[in-house]
C-alpha positions as CSV (number, residue, x, y, z in Angstrom):
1,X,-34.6,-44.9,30.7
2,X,-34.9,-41.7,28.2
3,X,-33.3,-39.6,31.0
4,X,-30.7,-42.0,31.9
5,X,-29.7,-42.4,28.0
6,X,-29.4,-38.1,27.7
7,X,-28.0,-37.9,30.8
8,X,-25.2,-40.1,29.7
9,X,-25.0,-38.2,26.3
10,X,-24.5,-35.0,28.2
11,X,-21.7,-36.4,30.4
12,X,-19.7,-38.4,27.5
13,X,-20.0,-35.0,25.6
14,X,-18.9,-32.7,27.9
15,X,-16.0,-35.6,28.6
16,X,-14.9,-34.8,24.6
17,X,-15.1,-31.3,24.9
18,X,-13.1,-31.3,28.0
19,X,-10.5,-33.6,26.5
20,X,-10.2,-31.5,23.2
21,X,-10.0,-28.4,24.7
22,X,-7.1,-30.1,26.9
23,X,-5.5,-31.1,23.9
24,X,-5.9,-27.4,22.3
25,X,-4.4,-25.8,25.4
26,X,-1.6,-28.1,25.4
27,X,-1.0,-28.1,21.6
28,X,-1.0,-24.3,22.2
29,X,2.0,-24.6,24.4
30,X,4.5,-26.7,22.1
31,X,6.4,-24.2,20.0
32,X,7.9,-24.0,17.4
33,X,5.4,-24.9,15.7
34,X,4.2,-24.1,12.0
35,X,1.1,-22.0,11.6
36,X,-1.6,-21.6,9.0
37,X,-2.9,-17.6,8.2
38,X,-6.7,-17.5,9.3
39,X,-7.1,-14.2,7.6
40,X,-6.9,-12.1,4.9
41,X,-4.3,-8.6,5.0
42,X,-2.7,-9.8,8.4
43,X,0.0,-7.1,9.0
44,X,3.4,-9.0,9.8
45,X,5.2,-6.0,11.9
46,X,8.6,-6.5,13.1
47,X,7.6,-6.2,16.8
48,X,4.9,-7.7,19.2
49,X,2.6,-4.6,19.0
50,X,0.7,-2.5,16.7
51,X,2.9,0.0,17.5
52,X,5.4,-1.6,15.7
53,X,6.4,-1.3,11.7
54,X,4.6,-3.5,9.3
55,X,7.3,-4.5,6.4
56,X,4.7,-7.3,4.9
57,X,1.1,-8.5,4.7
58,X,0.6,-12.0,4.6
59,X,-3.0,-13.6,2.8
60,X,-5.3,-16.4,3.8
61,X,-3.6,-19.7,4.0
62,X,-0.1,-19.1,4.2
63,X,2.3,-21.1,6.2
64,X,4.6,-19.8,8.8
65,X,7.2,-20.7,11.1
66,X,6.4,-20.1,14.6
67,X,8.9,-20.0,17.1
68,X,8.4,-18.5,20.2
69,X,5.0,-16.5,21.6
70,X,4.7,-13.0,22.9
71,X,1.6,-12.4,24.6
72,X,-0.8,-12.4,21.7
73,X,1.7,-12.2,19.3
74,X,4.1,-15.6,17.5
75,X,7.5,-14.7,16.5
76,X,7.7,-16.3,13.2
77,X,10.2,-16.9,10.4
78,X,10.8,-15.0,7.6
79,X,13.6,-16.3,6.1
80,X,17.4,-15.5,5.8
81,X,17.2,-16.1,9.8
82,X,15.4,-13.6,10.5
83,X,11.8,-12.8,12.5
84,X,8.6,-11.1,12.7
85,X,5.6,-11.0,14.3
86,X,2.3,-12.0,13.8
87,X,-1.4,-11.8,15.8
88,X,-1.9,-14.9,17.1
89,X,-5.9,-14.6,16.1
90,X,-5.0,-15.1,12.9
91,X,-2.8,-18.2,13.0
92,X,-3.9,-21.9,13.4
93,X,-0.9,-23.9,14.6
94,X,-0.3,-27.0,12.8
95,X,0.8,-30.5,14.5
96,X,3.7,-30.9,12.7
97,X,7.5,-29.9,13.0
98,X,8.8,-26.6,11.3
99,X,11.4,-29.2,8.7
100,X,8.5,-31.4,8.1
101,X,6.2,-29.0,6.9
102,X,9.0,-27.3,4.7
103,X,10.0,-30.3,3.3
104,X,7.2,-30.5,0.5
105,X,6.9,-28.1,-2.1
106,X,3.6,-26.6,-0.8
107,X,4.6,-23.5,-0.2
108,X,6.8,-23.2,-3.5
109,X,3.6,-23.7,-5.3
110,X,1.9,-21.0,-3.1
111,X,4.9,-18.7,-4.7
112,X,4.2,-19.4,-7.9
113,X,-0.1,-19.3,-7.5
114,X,0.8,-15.4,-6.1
115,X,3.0,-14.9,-8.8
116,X,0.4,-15.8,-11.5
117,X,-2.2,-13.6,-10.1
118,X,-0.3,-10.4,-11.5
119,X,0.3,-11.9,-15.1
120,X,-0.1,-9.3,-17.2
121,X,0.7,-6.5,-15.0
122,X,2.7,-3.8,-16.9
123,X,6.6,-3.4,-16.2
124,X,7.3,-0.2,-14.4
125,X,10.9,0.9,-13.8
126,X,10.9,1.0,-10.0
127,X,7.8,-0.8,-10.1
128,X,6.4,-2.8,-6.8
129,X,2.8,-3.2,-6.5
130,X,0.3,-4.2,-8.5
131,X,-0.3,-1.2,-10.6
132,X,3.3,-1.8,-11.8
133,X,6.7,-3.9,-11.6
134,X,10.4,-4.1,-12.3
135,X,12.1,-7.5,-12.1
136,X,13.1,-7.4,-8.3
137,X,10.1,-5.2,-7.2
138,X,8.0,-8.0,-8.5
139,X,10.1,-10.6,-6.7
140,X,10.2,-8.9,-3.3
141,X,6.3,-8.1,-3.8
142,X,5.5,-11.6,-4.4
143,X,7.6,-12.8,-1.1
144,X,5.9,-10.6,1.0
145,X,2.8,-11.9,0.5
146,X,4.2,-15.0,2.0
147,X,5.8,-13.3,4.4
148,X,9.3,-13.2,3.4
149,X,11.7,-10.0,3.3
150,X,13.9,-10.1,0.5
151,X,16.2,-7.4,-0.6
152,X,14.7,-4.9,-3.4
153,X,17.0,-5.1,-6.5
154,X,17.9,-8.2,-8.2
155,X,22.2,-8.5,-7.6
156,X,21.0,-7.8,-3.7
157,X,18.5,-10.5,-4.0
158,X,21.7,-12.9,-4.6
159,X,22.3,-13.0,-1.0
160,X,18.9,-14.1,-0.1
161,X,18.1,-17.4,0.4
162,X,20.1,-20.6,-0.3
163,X,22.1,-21.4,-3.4
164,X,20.7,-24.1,-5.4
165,X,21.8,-25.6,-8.8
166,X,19.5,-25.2,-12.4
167,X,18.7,-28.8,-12.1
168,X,17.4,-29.3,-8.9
169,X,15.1,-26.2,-9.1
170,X,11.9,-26.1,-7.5
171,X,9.0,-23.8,-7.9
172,X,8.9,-21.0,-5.7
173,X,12.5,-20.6,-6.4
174,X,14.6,-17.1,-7.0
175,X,16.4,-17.5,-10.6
176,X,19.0,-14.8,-11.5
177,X,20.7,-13.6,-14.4
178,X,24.2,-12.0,-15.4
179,X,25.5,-11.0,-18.8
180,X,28.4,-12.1,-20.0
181,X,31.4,-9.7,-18.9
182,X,29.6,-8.0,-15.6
183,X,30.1,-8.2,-12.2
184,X,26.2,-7.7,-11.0
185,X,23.4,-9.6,-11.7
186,X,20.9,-7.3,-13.6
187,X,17.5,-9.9,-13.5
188,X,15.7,-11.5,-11.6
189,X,12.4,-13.8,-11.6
190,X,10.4,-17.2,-10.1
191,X,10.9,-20.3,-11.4
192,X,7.5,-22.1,-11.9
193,X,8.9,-25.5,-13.3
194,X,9.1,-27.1,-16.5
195,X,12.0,-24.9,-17.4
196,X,9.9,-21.6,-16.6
197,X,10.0,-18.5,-14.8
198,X,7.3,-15.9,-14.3
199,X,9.0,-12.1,-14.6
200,X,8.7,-8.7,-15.3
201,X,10.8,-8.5,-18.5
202,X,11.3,-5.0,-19.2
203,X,9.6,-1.3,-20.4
204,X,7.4,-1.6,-22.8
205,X,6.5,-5.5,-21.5
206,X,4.3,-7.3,-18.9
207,X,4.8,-10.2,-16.2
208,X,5.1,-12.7,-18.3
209,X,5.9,-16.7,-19.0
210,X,9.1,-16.8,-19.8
211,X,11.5,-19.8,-20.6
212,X,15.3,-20.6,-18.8
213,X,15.8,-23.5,-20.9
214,X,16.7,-22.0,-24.5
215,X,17.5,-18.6,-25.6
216,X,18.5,-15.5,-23.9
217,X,17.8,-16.8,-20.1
218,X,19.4,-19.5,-20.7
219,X,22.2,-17.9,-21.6
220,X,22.4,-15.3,-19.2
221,X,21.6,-17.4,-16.5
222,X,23.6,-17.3,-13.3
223,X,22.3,-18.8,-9.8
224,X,18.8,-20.4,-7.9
225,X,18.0,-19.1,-4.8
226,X,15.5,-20.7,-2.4
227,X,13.9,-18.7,-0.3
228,X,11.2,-21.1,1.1
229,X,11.6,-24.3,1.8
């Protein structure tokens, strides 16, 4: 009876494993997809090889698009309609659409949780790493570790993204800045809600809290961008 019971153990487990790895095979198969980072420093290059340029590193957790695969590389989004590449050993894919995974804010709050990790970081004109940052090289820093390639200074940053109005800001979102009189936007942070932005103000400051509700950036203020959605 003992062998009969643990014979039938063995064949109803096998059965799962056999259906689930069915499953996973098939599951593997239905692109696009979105994918979860499995890693930490995974090099997003902008072809399917090693040989190929990295232009951004993306951290543990992250979320991706994944449209199409190479061999053992996913072509992924990176925003602005543009692709990259990614190893596939480091990506999970998720059983849920690309829109339906975007339509949360989950990954705006993963924006603003990277952003907050270099609080207090000193402003550096030119600045775009963590041993210092100007207002768009802390931006574009920040995006890349999501994966995202945005344009370095803060008036090109304007064309990234889509345009979204001060009250319907979200956080994750691009907020730029124009003084009165000129033709160029001169600053540039990430809105963290509650009528906040996290920046890096200026020489002599660090990234910083800063309001868009009342004072100066409120009245210099001049467009939202979202760049992941």
């Amino acid at each position: 009876m003992r062998k009969w019971v643990k014979k039938c153990c063995a064949v109803l487990a096998a059965a799962v494993m056999t259906a689930s790895m069915f499953q996973m095979v098939a599951f593997a198969e239905t692109l696009p997809a979105t994918g979860v980072v499995t890693a930490t420093d995974v090099n997003v290059r902008t072809g399917p090889s090693t040989d190929t340029e990295i232009i951004s590193v993306a951290q543990y957790g992250y979320i991706l698009d994944v449209y199409e695969r190479h061999g053992n590389w996913y072509k992924i989004g990176i925003g602005d309609g543009k692709s990259a590449y990614i190893c596939a050993d480091y990506v999970s894919l998720r059983g849920e659409d690309i829109e339906a995974a975007r339509s949360g804010s989950v990954n705006g709050q993963r924006v603003v949780e990277i952003a907050k990790r270099y609080l207090g970081t000193p402003y550096v004109y030119g600045g775009s790493s963590p041993s210092g940052f100007d207002c768009s090289g802390f931006t574009s820093y920040v995006y890349a570790q999501m994966g995202y390639s945005i344009n370095r200074t803060a008036n090109a940053q304007l064309a990234n993204g889509t345009p979204v109005s001060k009250d319907q800001l979200k956080p994750g979102d691009l907020v730029l800045f124009k003084r009165s009189g000129s033709s160029t936007v001169h600053h540039v942070g990430i809105y963290v809600g509650g009528g906040q932005m996290i920046h890096s103000p200026n020489t002599g400051s660090v990234v910083r809290y800063e309001s868009i509700a009342s004072g100066y950036y409120n009245d210099c203020y001049y467009a939202g961008r979202r760049i992941v959605r």
